[in-house]
NUKOLGU-861556 format. One line per 10 residues: their letters; for each residue x, y, z of C-alpha. Coordinates in steps of 0.001 Angstrom, whole numbers, plus 500000, padded with zeros to 6 digits. Each point is the difference from the previous one (the first is absolute). Layout:
NUKOLGU-861556
a) X/Y/Z; ...
This chain:
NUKOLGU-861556
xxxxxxxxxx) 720709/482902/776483; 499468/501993/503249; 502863/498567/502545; 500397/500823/503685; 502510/502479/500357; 504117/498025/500226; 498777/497088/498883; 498864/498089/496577; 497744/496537/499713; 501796/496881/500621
xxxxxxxxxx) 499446/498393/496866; 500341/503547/498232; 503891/499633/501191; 500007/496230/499667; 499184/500784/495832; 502699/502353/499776; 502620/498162/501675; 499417/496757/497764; 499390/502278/496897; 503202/501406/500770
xxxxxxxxxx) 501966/496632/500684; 498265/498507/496858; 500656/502979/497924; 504437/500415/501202; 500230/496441/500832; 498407/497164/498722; 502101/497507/501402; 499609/500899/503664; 496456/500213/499589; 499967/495874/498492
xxxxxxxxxx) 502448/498895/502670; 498136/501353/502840; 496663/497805/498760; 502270/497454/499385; 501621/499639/502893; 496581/499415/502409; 499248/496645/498855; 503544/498943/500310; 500116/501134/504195; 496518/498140/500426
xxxxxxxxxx) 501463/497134/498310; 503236/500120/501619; 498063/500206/503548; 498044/497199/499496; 502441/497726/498802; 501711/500667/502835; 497037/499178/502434; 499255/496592/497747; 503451/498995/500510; 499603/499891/503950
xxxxxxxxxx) 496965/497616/499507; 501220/497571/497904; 503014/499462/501589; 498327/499035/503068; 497350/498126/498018; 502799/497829/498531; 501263/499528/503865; 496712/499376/501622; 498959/497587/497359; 503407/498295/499731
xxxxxxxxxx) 500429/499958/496328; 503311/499618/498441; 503030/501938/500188; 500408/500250/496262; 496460/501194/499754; 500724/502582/502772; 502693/501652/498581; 498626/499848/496121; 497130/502404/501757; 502164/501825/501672
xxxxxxxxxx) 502583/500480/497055; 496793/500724/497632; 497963/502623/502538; 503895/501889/500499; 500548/499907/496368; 496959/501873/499425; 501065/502161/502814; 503321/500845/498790; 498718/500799/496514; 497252/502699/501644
xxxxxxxxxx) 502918/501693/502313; 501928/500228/497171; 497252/501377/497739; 499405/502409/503066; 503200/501186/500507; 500667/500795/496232; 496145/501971/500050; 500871/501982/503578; 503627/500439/498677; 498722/501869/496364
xxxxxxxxxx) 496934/501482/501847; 502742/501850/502739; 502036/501419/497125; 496653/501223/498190; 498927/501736/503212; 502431/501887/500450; 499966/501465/495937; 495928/500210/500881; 501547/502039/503247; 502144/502212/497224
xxxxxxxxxx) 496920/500456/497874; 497884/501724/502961; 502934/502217/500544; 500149/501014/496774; 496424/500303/499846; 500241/502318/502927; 503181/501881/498834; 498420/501084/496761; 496900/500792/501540; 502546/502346/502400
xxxxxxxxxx) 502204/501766/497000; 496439/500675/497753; 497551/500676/502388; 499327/504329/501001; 502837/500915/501576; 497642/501974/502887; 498468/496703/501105; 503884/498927/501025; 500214/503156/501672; 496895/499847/502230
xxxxxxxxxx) 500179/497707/503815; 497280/497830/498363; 502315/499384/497394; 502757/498714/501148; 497732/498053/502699; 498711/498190/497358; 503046/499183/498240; 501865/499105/503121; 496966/497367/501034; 500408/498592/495724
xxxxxxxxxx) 503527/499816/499893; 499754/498103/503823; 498278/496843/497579; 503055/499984/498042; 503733/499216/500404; 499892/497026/503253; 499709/496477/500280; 496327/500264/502168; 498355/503168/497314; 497310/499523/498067
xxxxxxxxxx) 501035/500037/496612; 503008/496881/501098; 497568/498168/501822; 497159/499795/497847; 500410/497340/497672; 501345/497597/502420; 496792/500323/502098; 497740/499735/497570; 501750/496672/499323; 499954/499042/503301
xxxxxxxxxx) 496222/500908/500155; 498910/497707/497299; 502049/497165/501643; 498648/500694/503156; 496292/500322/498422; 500865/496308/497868; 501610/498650/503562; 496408/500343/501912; 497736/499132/497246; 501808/496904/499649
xxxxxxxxxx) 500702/499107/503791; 496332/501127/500566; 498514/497559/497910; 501677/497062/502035; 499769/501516/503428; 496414/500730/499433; 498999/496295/499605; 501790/498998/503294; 498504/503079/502086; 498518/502827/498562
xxxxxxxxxx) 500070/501337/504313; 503920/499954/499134; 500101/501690/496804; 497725/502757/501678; 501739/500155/502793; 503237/500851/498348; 498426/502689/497451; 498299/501688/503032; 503522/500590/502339; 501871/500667/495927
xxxxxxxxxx) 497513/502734/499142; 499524/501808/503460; 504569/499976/499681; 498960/501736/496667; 498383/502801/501115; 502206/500958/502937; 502777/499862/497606; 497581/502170/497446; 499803/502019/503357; 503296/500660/499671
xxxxxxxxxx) 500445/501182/496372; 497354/502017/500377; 501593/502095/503027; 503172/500144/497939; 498580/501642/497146; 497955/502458/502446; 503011/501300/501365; 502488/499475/497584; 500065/503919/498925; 500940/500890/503276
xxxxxxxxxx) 502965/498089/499509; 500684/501010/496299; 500420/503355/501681; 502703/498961/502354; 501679/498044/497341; 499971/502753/497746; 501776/502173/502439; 502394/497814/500773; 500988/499291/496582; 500490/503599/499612
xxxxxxxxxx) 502059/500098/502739; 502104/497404/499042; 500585/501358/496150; 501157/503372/501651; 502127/498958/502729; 502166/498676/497379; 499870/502697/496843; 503028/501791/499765; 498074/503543/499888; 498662/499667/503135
xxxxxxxxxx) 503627/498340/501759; 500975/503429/500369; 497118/501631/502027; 499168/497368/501977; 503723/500296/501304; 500692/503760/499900; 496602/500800/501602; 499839/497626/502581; 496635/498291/498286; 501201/496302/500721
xxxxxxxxxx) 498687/499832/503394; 496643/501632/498754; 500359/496996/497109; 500316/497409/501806; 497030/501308/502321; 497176/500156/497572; 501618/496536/498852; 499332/498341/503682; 496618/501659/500065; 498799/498916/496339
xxxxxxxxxx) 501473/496377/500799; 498939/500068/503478; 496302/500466/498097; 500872/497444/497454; 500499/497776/502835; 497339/500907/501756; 497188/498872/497184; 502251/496824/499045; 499878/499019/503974; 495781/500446/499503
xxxxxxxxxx) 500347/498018/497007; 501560/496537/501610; 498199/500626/503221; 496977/500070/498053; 501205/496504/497703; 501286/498443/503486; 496576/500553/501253; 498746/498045/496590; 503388/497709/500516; 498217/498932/503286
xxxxxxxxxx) 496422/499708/498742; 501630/497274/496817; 501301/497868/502786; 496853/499980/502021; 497860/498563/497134; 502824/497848/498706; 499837/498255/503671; 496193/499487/499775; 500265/498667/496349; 502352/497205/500360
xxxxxxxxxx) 498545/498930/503614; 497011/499587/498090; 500633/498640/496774; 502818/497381/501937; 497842/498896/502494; 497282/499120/497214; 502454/497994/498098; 501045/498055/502912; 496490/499147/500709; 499363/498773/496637
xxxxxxxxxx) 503270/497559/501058; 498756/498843/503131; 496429/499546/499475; 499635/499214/495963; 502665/497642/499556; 502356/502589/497609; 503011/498326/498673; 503144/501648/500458; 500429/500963/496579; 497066/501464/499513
xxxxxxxxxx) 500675/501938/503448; 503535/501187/498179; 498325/500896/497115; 497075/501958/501664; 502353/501524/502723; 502114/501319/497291; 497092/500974/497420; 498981/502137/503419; 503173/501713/500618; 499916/500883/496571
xxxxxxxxxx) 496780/501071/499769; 500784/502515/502594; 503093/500991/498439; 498015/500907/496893; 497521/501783/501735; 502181/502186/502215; 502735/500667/496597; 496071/501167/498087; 499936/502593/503538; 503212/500820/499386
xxxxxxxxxx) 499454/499937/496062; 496264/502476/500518; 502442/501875/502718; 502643/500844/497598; 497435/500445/496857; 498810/502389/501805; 503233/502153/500948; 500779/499568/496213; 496235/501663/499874; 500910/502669/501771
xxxxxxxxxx) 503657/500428/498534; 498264/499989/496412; 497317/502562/501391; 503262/501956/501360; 502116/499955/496968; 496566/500906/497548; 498990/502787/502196; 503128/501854/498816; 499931/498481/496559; 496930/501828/499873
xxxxxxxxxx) 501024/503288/501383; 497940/501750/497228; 502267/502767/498092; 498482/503149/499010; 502019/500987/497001; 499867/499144/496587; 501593/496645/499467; 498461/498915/497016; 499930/501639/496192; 500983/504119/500287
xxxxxxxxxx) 499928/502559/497480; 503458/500541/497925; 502656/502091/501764; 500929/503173/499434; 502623/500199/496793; 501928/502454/501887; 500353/502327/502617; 496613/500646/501693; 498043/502572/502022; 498745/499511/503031
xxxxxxxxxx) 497179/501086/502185; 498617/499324/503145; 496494/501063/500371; 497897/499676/503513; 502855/497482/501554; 499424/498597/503177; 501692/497577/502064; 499571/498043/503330; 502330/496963/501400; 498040/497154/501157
xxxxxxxxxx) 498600/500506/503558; 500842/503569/499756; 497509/502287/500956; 500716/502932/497853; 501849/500736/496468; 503541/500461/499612; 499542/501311/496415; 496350/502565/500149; 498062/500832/496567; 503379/500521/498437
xxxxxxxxxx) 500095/501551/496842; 503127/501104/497155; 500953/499713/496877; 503622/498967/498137; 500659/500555/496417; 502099/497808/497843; 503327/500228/500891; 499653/502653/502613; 502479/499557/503240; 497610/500385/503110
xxxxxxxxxx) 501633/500220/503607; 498354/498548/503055; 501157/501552/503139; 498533/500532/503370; 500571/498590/504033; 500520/496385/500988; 496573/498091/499918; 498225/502163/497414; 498979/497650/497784; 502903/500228/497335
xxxxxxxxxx) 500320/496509/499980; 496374/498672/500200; 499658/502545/496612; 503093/498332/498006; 498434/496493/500688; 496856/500755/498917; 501424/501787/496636; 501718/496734/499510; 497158/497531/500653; 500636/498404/502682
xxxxxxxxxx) 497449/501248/502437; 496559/500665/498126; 497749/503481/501120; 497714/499734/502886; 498273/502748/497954; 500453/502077/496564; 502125/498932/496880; 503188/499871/498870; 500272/501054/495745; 503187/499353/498471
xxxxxxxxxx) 499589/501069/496376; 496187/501023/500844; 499264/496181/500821; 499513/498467/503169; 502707/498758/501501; 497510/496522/500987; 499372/499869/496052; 503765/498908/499581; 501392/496455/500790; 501350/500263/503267
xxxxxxxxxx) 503998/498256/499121; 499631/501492/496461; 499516/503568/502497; 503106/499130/501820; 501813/500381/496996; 499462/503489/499451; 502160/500899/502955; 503679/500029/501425; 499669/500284/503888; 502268/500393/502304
xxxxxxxxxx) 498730/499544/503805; 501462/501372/503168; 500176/496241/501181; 502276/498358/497122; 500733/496344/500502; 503003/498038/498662; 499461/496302/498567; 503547/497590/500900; 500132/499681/495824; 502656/501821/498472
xxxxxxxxxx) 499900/503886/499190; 499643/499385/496368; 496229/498107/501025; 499159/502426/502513; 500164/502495/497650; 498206/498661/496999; 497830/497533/502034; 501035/497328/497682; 502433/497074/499603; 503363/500700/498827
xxxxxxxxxx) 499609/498527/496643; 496751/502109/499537; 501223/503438/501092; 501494/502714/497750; 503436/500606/501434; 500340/502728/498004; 496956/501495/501602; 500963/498972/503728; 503674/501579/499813; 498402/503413/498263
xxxxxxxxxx) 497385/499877/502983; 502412/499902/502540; 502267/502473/498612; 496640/502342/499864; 499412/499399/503663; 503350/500571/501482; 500841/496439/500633; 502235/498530/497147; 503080/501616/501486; 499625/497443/503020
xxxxxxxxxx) 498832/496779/497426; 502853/500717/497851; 502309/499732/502848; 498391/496475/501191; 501914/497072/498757; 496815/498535/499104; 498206/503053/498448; 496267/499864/499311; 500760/495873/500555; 500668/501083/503355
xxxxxxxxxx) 497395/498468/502563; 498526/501921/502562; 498478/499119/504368; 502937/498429/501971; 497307/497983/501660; 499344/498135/497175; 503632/500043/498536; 503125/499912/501567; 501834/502046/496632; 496969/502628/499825
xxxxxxxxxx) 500716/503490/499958; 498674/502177/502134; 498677/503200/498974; 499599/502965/502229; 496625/502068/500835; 500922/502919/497198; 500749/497244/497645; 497267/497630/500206; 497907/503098/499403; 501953/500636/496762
xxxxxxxxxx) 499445/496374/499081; 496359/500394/500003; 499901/503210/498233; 502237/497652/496910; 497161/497374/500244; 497956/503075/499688; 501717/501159/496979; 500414/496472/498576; 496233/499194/499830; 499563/503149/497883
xxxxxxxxxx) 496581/501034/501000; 497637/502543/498281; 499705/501811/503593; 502860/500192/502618; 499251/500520/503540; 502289/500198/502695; 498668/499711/503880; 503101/501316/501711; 502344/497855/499374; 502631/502458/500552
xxxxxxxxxx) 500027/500324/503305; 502633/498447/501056; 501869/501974/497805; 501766/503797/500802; 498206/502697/498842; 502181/500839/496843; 500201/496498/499326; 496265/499831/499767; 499645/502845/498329; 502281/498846/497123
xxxxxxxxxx) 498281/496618/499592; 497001/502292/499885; 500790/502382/497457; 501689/497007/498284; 496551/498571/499884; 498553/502834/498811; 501902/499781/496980; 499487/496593/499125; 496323/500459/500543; 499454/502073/497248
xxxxxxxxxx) 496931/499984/498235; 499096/497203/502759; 496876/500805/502599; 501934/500220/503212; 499215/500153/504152; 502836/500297/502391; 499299/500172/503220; 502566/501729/502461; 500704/501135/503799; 502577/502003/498991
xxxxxxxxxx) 497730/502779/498182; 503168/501341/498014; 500323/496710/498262; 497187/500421/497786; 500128/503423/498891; 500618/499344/496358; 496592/498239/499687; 497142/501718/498328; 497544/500330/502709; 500381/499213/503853
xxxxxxxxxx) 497011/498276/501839; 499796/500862/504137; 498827/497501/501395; 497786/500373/503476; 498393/497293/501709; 498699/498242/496679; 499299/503174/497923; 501787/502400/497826; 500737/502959/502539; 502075/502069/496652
xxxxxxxxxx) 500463/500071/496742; 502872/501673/497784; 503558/500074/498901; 502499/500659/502533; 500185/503191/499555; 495423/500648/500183; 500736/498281/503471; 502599/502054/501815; 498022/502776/498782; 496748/499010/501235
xxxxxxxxxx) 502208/499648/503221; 497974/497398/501431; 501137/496342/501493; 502001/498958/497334; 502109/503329/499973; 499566/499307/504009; 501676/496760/499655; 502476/501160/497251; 501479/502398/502509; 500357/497752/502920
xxxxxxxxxx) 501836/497286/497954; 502227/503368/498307; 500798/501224/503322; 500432/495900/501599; 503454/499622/496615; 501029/503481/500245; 500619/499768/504235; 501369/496356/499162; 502385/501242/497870; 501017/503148/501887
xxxxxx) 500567/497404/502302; 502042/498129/497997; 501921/502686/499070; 501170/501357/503660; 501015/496094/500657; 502192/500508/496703
């Protein structure tokens, strides 16, 4: 069906929320008809009980027939509260599971979904505006149930009251729909300037977040002091809340404007619809009872109407929240996420062929019409400056962004051919960016509980990378918890040894292809060279890239890749480069020259 752009039909989202309540809980979705009947009950009761109280005054019947109607109308009463309490009671606890549900929806739509499409601004827009209908007492996912329940009470409430208001005066039944539905649409008015401008606002709120998380992450505690960024922090803070302000001021101007617009009409309707019922007293003879009853059947009929503006007001926010949280839910996904061919046995070749690449809202390619080969178990090097597309290339070998143009073979076959989390498994990554998880070392390792991982496995994959030396030493060992900020007996780790920690879940996972994105480099360079020619050893037989700054680290590979603004500048073995003499033996000799003078300087401070 052909939608306007950010938005889906009302009764498109109205079927999939009630599919969805039906379908995870069938309870809430019984209560919540059951309960509507019981408030139009319970209100009327409550009006009847007025009236025949004074009838039994005004008419001066007995006491013990006064208080038998009064004792039967407030039993009934007390049995519908209690009825009502036990249905809001159970339908509050199931809101907030159907409020877990939506985040889990949302969450597993965030884990599986291409991992570009979290990368991208439109991305995370979208998933900042979902998650915002999740996780609070007023989103849309908490809310919903109750006000659908409160809808068909409030729909039951005017039917009924309708019926006896319209054979008094149908003037006053009018008269009190007309001021109820104009309230409607200025409170419509409202929702639908919220949702106009609500990605402004995601924006801000985005930032801030941001800045929250990062004025309080360890890594960062350091710079911000040392480098005198706190004043520059708390700058952009005052500026991105000083905008988040700025929209949330439009916003309740904007509903005080509304606010004032509610009263108005409320005014009009009850000069109206009061001064007709005492004109039905003075000049048709109305008993008082009946004037109780109607004056009461009246209040309540308004009541009704304005919680059904209020109801339509909030059905639609939940519209648009169910519109916001299905427009990323249906963030389409470009790789293969159904049925893929088999994987490789073993070790693989691989080959790019015509490989281009552009970021979203980019207006040229990082990676141009790139094209190489890899045999199986060949050791290729990727080296070149700061921004040459190193990265970009490793993440597309690994699936997670998908060519703008060309094809990826591994084994011959299309990389798209294979399943895209059966393709994840071919290779052990390690990222320039590593993050820790507060689990303990023997999880963040093996990425699995500590009654699933292999121990064995864990220990020999730290010893591999470097790290067991420090484990062993922890009273703890791989038990031993890591991020202070999450518990007070972690162990921290520092900058050379989280690295190593990632290059043991590296080794752990035991993929057919090992890649490493400079993870080294906060490492010396003999230190880095060891863990490289270490992992040149263990690779054996293994298809290999290792990417590098430090050009000497990666001389044992089989071939060396120069990278040059998203293209293969040269091509050899170490030695084919410095003889060609071109930038890599350029760069080679700068970085020579950079550790020989640093240790000549060394050596005259010895």
């Amino acid at each position: 069906m052909k939608r306007k752009k950010g938005t889906y039909p009302f009764f498109s989202n109205l079927k999939m929320l009630l599919a969805e309540l039906w379908t995870h809980q069938k309870r809430m979705t019984v209560f919540l008809f059951l309960r509507a009947p019981v408030l139009v009950l319970l209100s009327f009761l409550g009006v009847y009980l007025s009236k025949e109280v004074v009838r039994a005054v005004t008419e001066h019947g007995t006491p013990e027939r006064l208080l038998l109607t009064i004792a039967g109308i407030s039993l009934a009463l007390i049995l519908c509260g209690i009825c009502d309490r036990y249905l809001f009671t159970a339908m509050y606890q199931l809101s907030m599971a159907n409020d877990l549900h939506w985040q889990t929806v949302l969450l597993d739509k965030t884990v599986t979904m291409d991992y570009e499409n979290q990368e991208n601004p439109e991305g995370l827009t979208r998933l900042s505006k979902a998650m915002a209908n999740c996780g609070s007492d007023q989103s849309t996912a908490r809310i919903a149930s109750d006000t659908i329940a409160s809808f068909l009470a409030n729909a039951g409430g005017i039917v009924s009251y309708a019926g006896v208001l319209t054979a008094l005066s149908p003037w006053i039944t009018l008269t009190v729909v007309a001021a109820t539905t104009a309230g409607f649409f200025l409170l419509k008015q409202l929702g639908r300037w919220s949702y106009a401008h609500r990605s402004r606002w995601a924006v801000c709120d985005r930032k801030l977040e941001y800045l929250r998380s990062n004025s309080g992450d360890f890594r960062r505690a350091k710079d911000l002091r040392l480098y005198r960024m706190t004043d520059w922090f708390l700058d952009v803070f005052a500026q991105t809340l000083a905008e988040r302000m700025r929209w949330h001021k439009k916003e309740q101007a904007f509903g005080l404007r509304v606010d004032a617009g509610m009263a108005a009409l409320s005014f009009l309707r009850e000069g109206i619809t009061y001064g007709a019922l005492v004109f039905l007293i003075v000049g048709q003879g109305m008993t008082a009872d009946e004037f109780v009853l109607y004056f009461g059947l009246i209040g309540g009929f308004a009541t009704w109407l304005l919680g059904l503006a209020h109801n339509l007001e909030a059905l639609n926010r939940i519209h648009l929240g169910m519109s916001e949280m299905r427009e990323y839910l249906d963030i389409p996904d470009r790789q293969n996420h159904g049925k893929g061919i088999p994987l490789p046995e073993g070790t693989f070749s691989i080959e790019f062929r015509n490989v281009s690449y552009r970021y979203a809202g980019n207006e040229t390619d990082t990676i141009r019409n790139l094209s190489f080969r890899v045999e199986k178990g060949e050791k290729i090097a990727v080296v070149g400056r700061n921004g040459a597309g190193k990265t970009t290339l490793i993440k597309l070998l690994c699936g997670l962004y998908t060519p703008t143009g060309g094809v990826i073979l591994i084994d011959g076959k299309p990389a798209s051919d294979y399943n895209i989390t059966e393709y994840y498994s071919l290779f052990s990554v390690v990222f320039q960016e590593i993050h820790v998880l507060p689990v303990s070392i023997a999880r963040n390792v093996s990425g699995q509980t500590e009654e699933a991982a292999d121990e064995a496995r864990v220990v020999e994959a730290l010893r591999l990378a470097g790290l067991w030396e420090k484990v062993s030493a922890l009273p703890q060992g791989i038990r031993t918890r890591l991020v202070k900020s999450v518990h007070e007996d972690a162990a921290e780790l520092s900058g050379g040894e989280t690295q190593k920690l990632a290059l043991a879940r590296a080794l752990y996972k035991g993929g057919k292809a090992l890649i490493l994105d400079e993870p080294t480099a906060a490492l010396d360079p003999i230190a880095e060279s060891r863990i490289y020619e270490e992992y040149g050893r263990m690779s054996q037989n293994h298809t290999s890239v290792f990417i590098s700054h430090r050009l000497a680290s990666t001389r044992f590979c089989d071939l060396i890749f120069f990278f040059d603004h998203g293209q293969i500048a040269e091509t050899g073995t170490h030695e084919e480069l410095m003889r060609q003499g071109g930038q890599y033996a350029e760069m080679f000799e700068m970085q020579s020259r950079y550790y020989r003078e640093e240790e000549t300087s060394d050596d005259r401070e010895g």
